[in-house]
C-alpha positions in Angstrom: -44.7 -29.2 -91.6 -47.3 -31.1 -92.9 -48.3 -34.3 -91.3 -50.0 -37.4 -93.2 -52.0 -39.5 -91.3 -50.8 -42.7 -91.0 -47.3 -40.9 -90.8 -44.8 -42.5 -88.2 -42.7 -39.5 -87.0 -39.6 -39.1 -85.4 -39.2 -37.9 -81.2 -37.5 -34.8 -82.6 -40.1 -34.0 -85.4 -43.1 -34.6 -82.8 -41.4 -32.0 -80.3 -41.1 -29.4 -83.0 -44.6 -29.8 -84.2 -46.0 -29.6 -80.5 -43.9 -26.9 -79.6 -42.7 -29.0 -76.6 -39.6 -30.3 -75.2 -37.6 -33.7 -76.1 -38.3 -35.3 -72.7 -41.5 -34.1 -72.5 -42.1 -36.2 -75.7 -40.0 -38.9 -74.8 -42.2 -38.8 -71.1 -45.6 -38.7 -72.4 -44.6 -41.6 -74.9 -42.6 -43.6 -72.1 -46.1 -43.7 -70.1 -48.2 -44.5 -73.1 -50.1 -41.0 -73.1 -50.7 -40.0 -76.6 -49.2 -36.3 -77.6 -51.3 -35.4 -80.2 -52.0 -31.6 -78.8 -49.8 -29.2 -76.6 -51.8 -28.8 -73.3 -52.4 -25.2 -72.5 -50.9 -23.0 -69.8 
């Protein structure tokens, strides 16, 4: 999937591209941390 930037994307589309789950999106945006890379470990 390519991403444009600028792009607004969807909870669902940023948990496939991440490679992380739905809450953990949903968390991360809840507390106003930015998910722009999956943490390692």
């Amino acid at each position: 999937m390519a991403i444009i930037e600028g792009e607004i994307l969807m909870l669902d589309e940023v948990a496939v591209h991440l490679k992380a789950g739905r809450r953990t999106v949903y968390r991360l945006a809840s507390h106003g941390q930015p998910a722009t890379r999956k943490r390692r470990g």
